[in-house]
BAZALUM-431746 format. One line per field, with one value per residue (C-alpha): residue number from 1; residue in three letters; x, y, z. Coordinates in steps of 0.2 Angstrom, whole numbers, plus 2048, in hexadecimal, padded with zeros to 3 digits. Layout:
N
mardren	c(NUM, ...) $
drenke	c(ala, ...) $
u	c(X, ...) $
v	c(Y, ...) $
w	c(Z, ...) $
This chain:
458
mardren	c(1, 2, 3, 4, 5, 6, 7, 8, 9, 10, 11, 12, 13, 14, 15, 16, 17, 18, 19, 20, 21, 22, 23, 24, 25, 26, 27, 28, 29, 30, 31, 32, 33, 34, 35, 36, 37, 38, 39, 40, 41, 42, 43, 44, 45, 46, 47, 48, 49, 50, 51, 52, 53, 54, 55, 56, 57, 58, 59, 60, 61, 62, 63, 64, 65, 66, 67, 68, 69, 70, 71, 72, 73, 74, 75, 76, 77, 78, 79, 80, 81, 82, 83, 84, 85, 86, 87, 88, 89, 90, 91, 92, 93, 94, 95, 96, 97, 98, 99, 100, 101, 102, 103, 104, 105, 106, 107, 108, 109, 110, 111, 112, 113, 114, 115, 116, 117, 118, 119, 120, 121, 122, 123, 124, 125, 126, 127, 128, 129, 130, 131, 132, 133, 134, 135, 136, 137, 138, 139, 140, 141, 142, 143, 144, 145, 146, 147, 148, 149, 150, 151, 152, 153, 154, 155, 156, 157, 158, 159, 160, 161, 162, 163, 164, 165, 166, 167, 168, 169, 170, 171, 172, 173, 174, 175, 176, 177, 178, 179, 180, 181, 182, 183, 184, 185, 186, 187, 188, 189, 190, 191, 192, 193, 194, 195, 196, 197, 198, 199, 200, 201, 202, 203, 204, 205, 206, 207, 208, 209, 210, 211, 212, 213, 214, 215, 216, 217, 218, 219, 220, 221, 222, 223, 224, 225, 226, 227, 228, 229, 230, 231, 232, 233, 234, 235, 236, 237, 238, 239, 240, 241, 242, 243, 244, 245, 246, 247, 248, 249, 250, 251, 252, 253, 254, 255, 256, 257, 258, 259, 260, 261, 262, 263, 264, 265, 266, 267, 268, 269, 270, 271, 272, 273, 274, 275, 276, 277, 278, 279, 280, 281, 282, 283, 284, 285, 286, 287, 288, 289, 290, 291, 292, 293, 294, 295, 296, 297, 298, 299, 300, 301, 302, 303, 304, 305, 306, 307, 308, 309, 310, 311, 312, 313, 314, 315, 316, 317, 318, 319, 320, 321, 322, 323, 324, 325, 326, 327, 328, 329, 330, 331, 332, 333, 334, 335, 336, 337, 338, 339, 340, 341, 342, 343, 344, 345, 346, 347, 348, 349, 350, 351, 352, 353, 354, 355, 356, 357, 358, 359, 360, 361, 362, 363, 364, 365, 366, 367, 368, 369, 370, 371, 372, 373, 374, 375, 376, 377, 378, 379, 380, 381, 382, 383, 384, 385, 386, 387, 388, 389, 390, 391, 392, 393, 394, 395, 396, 397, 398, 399, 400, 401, 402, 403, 404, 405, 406, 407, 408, 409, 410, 411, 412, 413, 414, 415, 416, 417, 418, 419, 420, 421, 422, 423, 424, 425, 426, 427, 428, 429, 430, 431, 432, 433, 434, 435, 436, 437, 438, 439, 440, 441, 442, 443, 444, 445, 446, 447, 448, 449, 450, 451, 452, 453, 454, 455, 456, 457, 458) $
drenke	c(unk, unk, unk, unk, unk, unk, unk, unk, unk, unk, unk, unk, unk, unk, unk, unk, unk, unk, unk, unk, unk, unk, unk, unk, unk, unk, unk, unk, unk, unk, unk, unk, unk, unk, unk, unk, unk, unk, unk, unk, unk, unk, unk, unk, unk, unk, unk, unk, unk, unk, unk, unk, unk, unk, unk, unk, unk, unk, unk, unk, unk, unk, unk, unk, unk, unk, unk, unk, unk, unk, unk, unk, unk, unk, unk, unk, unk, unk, unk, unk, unk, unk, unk, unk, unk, unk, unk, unk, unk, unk, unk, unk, unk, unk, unk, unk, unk, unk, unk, unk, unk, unk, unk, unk, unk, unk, unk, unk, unk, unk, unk, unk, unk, unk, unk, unk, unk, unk, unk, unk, unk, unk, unk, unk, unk, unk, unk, unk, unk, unk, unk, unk, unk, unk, unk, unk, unk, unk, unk, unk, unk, unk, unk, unk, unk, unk, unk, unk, unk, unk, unk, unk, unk, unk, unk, unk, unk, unk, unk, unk, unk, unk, unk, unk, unk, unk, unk, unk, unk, unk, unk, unk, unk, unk, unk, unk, unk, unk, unk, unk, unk, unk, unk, unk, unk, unk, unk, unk, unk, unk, unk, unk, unk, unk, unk, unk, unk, unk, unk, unk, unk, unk, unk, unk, unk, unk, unk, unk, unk, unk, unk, unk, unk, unk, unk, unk, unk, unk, unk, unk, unk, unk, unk, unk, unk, unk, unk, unk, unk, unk, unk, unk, unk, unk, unk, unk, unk, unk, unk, unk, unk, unk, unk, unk, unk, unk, unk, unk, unk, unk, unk, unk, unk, unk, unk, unk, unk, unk, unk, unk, unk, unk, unk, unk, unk, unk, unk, unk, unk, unk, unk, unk, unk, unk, unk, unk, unk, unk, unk, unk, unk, unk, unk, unk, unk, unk, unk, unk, unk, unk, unk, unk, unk, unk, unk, unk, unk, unk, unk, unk, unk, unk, unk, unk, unk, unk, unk, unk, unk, unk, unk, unk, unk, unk, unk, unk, unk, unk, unk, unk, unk, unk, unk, unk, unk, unk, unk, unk, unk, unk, unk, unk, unk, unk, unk, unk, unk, unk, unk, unk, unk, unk, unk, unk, unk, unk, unk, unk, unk, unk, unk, unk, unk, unk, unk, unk, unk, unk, unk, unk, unk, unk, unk, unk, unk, unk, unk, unk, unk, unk, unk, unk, unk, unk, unk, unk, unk, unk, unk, unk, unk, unk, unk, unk, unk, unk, unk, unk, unk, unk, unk, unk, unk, unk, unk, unk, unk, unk, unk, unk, unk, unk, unk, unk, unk, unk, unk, unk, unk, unk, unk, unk, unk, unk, unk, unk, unk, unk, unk, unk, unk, unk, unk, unk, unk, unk, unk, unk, unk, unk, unk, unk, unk, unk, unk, unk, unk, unk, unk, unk, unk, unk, unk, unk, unk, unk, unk, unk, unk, unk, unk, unk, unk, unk, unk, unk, unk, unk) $
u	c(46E, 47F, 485, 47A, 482, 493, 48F, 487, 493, 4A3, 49C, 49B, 4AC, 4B2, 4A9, 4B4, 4C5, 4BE, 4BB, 4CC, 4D4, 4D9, 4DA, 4CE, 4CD, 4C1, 4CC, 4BB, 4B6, 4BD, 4B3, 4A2, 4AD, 4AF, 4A4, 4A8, 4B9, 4BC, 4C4, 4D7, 4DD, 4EA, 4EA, 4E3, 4F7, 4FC, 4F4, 4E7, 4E8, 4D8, 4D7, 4EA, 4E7, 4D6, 4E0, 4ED, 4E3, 4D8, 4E4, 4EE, 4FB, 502, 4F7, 4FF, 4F6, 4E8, 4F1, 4F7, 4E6, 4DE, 4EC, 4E7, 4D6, 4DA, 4E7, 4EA, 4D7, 4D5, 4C6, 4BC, 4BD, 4B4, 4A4, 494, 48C, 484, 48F, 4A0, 4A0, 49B, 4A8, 4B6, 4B0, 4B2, 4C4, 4CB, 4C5, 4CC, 4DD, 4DC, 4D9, 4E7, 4F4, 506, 50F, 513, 50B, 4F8, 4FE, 505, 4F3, 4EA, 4F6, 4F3, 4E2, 4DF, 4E9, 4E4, 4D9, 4D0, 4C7, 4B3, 4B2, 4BF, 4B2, 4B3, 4A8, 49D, 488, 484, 480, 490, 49A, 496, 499, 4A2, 498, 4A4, 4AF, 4C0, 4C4, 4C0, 4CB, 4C3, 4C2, 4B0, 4B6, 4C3, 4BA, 4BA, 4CA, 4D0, 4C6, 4D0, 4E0, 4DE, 4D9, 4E9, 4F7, 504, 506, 50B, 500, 50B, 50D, 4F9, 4F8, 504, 4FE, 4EA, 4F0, 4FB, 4F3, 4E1, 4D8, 4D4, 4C1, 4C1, 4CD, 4BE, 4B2, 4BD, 4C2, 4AF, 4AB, 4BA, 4B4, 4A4, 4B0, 4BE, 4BF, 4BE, 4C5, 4B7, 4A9, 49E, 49A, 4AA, 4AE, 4A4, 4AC, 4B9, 4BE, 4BF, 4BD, 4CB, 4C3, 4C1, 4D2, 4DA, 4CF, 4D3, 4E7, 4E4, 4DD, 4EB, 4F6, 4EE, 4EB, 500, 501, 4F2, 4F1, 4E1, 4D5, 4C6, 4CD, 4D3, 4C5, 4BB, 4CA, 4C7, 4D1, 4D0, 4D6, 4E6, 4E7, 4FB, 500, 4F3, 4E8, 4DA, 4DB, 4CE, 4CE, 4C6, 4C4, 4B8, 4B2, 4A1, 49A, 48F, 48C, 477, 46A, 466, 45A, 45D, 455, 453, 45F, 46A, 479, 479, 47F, 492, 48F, 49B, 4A7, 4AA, 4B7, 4AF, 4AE, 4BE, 4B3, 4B3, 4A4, 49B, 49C, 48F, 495, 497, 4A1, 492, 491, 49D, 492, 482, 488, 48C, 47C, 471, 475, 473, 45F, 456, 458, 466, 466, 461, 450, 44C, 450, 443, 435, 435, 434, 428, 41C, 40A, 412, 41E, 428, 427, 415, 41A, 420, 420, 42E, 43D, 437, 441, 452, 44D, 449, 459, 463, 459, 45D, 470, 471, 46C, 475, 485, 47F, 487, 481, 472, 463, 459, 45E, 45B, 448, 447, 44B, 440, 432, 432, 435, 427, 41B, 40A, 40F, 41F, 426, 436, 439, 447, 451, 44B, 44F, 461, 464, 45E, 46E, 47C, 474, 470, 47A, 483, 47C, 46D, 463, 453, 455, 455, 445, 43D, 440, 43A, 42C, 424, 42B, 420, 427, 429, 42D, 43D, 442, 448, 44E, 459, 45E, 462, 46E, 476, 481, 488, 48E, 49E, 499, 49F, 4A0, 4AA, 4BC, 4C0, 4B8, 4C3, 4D2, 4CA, 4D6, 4C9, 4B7, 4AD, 4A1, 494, 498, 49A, 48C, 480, 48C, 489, 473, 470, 47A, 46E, 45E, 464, 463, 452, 449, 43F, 439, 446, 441, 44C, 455, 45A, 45F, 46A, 476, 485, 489, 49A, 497, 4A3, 4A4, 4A5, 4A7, 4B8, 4BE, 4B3, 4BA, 4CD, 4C6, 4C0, 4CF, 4DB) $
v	c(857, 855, 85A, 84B, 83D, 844, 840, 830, 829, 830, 826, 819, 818, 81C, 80D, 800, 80B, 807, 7F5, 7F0, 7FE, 80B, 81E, 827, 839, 838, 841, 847, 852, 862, 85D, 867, 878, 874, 87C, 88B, 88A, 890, 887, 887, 895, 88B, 885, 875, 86C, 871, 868, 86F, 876, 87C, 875, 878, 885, 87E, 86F, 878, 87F, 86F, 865, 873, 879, 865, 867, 855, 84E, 84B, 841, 837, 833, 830, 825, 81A, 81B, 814, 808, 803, 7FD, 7F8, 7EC, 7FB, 7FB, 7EA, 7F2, 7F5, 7FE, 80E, 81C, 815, 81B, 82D, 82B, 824, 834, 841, 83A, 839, 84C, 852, 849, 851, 862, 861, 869, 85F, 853, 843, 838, 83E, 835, 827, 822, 825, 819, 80B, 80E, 80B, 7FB, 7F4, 7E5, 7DE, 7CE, 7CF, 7C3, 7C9, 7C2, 7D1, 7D4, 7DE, 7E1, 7D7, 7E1, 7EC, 7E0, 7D7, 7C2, 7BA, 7AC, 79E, 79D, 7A3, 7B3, 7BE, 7CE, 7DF, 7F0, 7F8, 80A, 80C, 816, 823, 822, 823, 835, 83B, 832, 83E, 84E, 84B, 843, 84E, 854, 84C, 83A, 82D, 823, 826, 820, 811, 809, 80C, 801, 7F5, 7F1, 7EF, 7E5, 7EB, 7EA, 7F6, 803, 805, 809, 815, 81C, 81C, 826, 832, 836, 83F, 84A, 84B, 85A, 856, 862, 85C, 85D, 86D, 86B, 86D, 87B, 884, 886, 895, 88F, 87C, 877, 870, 85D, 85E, 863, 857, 848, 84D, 84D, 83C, 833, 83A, 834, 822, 823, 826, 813, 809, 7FA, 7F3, 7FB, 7FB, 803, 810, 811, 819, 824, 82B, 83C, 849, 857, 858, 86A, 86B, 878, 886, 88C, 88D, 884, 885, 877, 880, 893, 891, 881, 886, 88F, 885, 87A, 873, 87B, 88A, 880, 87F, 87A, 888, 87C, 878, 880, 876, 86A, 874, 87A, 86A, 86F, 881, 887, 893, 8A4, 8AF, 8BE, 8C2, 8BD, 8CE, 8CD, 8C4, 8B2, 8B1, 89F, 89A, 8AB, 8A6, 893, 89E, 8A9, 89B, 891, 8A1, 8A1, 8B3, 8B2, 8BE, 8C0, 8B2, 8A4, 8B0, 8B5, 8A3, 89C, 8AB, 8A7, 896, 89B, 8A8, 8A0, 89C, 88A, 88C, 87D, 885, 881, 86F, 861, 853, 847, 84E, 860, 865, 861, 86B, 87A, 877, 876, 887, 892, 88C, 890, 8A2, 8A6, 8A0, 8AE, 8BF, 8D0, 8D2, 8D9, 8CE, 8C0, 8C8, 8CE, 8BB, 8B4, 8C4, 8BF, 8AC, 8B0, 8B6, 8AC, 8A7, 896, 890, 87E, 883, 892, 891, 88A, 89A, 8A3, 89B, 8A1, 8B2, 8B2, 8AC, 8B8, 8CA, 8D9, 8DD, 8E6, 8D6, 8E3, 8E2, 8D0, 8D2, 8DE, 8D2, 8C3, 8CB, 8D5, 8C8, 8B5, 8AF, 8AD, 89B, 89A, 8A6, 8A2, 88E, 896, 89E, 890, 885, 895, 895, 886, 891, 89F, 8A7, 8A6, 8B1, 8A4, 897, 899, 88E, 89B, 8A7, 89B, 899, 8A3, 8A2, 89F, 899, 8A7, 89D, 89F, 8B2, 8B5, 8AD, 8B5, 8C6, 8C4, 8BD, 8CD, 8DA, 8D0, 8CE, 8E3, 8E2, 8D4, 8D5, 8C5, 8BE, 8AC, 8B1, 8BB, 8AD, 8A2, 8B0, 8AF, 8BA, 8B8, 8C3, 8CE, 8CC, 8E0, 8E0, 8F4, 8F2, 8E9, 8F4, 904, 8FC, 8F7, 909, 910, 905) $
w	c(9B9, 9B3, 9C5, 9CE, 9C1, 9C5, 9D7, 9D5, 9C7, 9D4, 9E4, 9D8, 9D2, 9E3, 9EB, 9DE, 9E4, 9F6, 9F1, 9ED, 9FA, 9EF, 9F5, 9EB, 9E1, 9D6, 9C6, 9BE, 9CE, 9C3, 9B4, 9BC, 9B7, 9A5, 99D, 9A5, 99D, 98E, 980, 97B, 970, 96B, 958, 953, 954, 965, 975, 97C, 98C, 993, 9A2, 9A9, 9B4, 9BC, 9BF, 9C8, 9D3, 9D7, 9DA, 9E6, 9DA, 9D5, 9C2, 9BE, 9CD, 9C1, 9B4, 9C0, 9C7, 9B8, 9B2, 9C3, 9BF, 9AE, 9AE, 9C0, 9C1, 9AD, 9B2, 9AE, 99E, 99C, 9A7, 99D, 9AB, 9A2, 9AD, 9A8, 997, 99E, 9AB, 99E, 994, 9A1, 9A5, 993, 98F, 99E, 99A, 985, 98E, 999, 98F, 989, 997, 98D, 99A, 993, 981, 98B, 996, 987, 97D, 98A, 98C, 979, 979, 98C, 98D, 99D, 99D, 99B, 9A9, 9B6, 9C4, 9D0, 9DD, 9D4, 9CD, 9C0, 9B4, 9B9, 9AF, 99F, 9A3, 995, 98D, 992, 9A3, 997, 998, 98A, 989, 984, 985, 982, 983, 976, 969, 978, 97C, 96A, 967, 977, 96F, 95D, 968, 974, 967, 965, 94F, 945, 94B, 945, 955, 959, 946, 947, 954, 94D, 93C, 947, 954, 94F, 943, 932, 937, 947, 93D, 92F, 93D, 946, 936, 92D, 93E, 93E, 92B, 932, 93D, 92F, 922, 911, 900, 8F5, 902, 900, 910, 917, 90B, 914, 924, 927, 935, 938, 94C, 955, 954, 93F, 93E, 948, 941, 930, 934, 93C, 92D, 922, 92E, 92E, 91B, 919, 922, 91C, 910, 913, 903, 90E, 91A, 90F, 904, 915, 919, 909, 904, 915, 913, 91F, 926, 928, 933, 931, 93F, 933, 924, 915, 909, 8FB, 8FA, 8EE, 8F2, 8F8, 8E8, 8E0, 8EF, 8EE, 8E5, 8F0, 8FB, 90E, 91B, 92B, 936, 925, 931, 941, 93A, 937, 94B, 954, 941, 942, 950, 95F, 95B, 95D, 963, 977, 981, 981, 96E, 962, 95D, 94C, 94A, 93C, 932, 923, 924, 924, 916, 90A, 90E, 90A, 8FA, 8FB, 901, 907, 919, 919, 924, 935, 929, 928, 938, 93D, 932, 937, 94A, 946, 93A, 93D, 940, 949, 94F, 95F, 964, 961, 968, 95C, 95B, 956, 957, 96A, 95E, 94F, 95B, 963, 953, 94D, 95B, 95D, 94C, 950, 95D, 953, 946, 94A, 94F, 945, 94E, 945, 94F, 960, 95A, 957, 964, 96F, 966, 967, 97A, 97A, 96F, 977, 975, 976, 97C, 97D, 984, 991, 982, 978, 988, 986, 976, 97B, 988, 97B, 96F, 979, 976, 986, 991, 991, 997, 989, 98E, 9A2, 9A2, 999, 9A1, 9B2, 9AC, 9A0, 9A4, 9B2, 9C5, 9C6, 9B6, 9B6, 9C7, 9C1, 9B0, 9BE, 9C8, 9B8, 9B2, 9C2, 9BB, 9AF, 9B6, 9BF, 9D3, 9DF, 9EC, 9E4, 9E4, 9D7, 9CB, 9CF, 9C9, 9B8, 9AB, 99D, 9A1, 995, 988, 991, 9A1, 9A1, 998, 9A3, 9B0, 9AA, 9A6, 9B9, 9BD, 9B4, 9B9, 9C9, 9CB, 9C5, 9CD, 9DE, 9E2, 9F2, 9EB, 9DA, 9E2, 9ED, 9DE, 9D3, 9E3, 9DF, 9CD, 9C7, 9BA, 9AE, 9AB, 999, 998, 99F, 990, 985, 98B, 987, 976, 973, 974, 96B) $
């Protein structure tokens, strides 16, 4: 699905270019290999540069070629920001992760810095859809830019640290009533010392840690008392990879009670695990420890009796229900090593009824041991034809192909990737039917016994 807007939201940007005669490269084309990539291993303060090497070899060994087509998308053809049209905001979105994951040239700060500030009229009268274009109410031109909360996330994620000229021009250059809704909304992404919550994380992600410098910065320059009433007292990280605002801070923290998805919550807070691909991922171990409150079973045990009960939220589909299943089997998968958690998952595989079981399926792959090979003979001996040969297809996305050569350019792919990389590998050895066959294709196995062997003998 992803793949088909890409398509359609490129041939749409590429007809404007064509309409007032510019040569077009559509700057997101690259962004379909993103999530193969894994994220920077770079600390919080330093660019992040995850998408360098990609870039280099897309654009044919020029990796700046990017920034410079992005800056024209941007700048060159401004009107866009003043379009309503419902893929513009996907398409500004694309663009302005692919310039924060670019690594350190100067000119991703500068686009980003005249992005926030440009302003196009609402009414520019080009030749274009109506509802591509919001009208102004009166025949004056009104100038606006409807995308700048996007381009202010991508801004924080790229600035270089310390953000004072990001921060300066925020309090200068904007009105006290759009700073308190950018600040009220970078509070939910912040980290804060006499938060709980926060407390509980060991390892803050990328994106809390650079919020949270952010609003320090901003506070060190406001004088509006609203504004810094929201702004509040983050917790500003200095120049630690991992800071913690409170050892303790956690102790104490609720009354014991928790709810079975009580940790999704922390999953877009906590950094991605450290651990290789073939490992389990254990970024929300220390959250789920601290949540437990030493219960019986922990947080994995509860998750597990809520799947598993004679209720389970699995034979429903009542609103709300396909995001609490969702949030309960990220949660698990995030957990660590324990058996527990793959005798979970087995079962609710396999439960008489169960609405969502490629999404159980889905956590079965970020969750097996490697080899997946419990997982693969269950897949082909007990999911039904049909039923495994689209859970293939739909996995296909995902993985290392043999017969793209971009892949072979990728420095770091993704846990994902190599892990659905490494299941079509063993299923592939055990299926028979040409139709899944067919579909699998020629996955690379990832051959995780190499780097195990090296690991044994350190």
């Amino acid at each position: 699905m992803k793949s088909v807007k890409r398509m359609v939201l490129g041939i749409a940007v590429a007809w404007v270019y064509a309409c007032f005669g510019s040569e077009f490269t559509d700057p997101t084309q690259s962004t379909q290999y993103i999530d193969c990539i894994a994220p920077t291993t770079r600390p919080w303060y330093e660019p992040d540069d995850s998408l360098v090497s990609l870039h280099a070899v897309w654009w044919k060994g020029d990796s700046d070629a990017v920034i410079r087509k992005i800056k024209d998308g941007l700048l060159k053809n401004s009107f866009v920001f003043a379009w309503t049209h419902r893929c513009i905001a996907s398409w500004i979105t694309e663009i302005s992760e692919t310039l924060y994951r670019r690594g350190d040239s100067p000119e991703i700060t500068n686009i980003l810095h005249q992005s926030l500030l440009v302003q196009t009229n609402l009414n520019c009268g080009i030749a274009l859809p109506p509802d591509w274009i919001k009208k102004a109410p009166d025949p004056d031109s009104i100038k606006t830019n409807l995308y700048r909360d996007i381009i202010l996330h991508a801004y924080i994620m790229a600035s270089p640290v310390p953000m004072t000229f990001l921060a300066e021009t925020v309090v200068k250059e904007f009105s006290a009533g759009q700073r308190k809704a950018w600040y009220a909304a970078a509070t939910e992404k912040a980290l804060y010392g006499d938060s709980w919550e926060d407390c509980l994380i060991d390892r803050p992600s990328r994106e809390v840690l650079r919020y949270s410098h952010f609003l320090n910065r901003a506070k060190a320059l406001e004088t509006d008392p609203e504004c810094l009433r929201v702004i509040g007292n983050p917790f500003d990280p200095g120049r630690e990879a991992f800071p913690t605002p409170a050892p303790d801070g956690g102790k104490g923290a609720g009354d014991g009670r928790v709810a079975p998805n009580g940790a999704a919550r922390f999953i877009p807070r906590v950094a991605p695990t450290a651990r290789p691909w073939h490992e389990a991922d254990d970024s929300l171990r220390f959250v789920n420890a601290r949540l437990a409150h030493g219960r019986d079973g922990g947080m994995v045990g509860l998750i597990g009796a809520e799947l598993l009960s004679q209720g389970t939220p699995l034979a429903r589909t009542s609103e709300g229900t396909p995001e609490y299943v969702a949030e309960l089997l990220d949660t698990l998968w995030r957990s660590g090593d324990s058996p527990e958690i793959t005798n979970i998952l087995h079962q609710a595989l396999l439960a008489p009824t169960n609405h969502y079981r490629e999404a159980t399926f889905r956590a079965y792959v970020m969750a097996s041991p490697v080899p997946m090979t419990v997982l693969a003979e269950t897949v082909v001996k007990e999911v039904p034809l049909e039923e495994r040969r689209a859970w293939y297809a739909r996995s296909g996305v995902k993985k290392l192909r043999a017969h793209d050569w971009i892949m072979g350019f990728i420095d770091r792919p993704s846990r994902e990737s190599l892990r659905y990389a490494h299941f079509l590998s063993r299923v592939k050895a055990l299926e028979s039917d040409p139709g899944c066959l067919r579909v699998i294709g020629n996955p690379v196995d990832p051959k995780w016994e190499c780097q195990q062997e090296r690991k044994d003998k350190k």
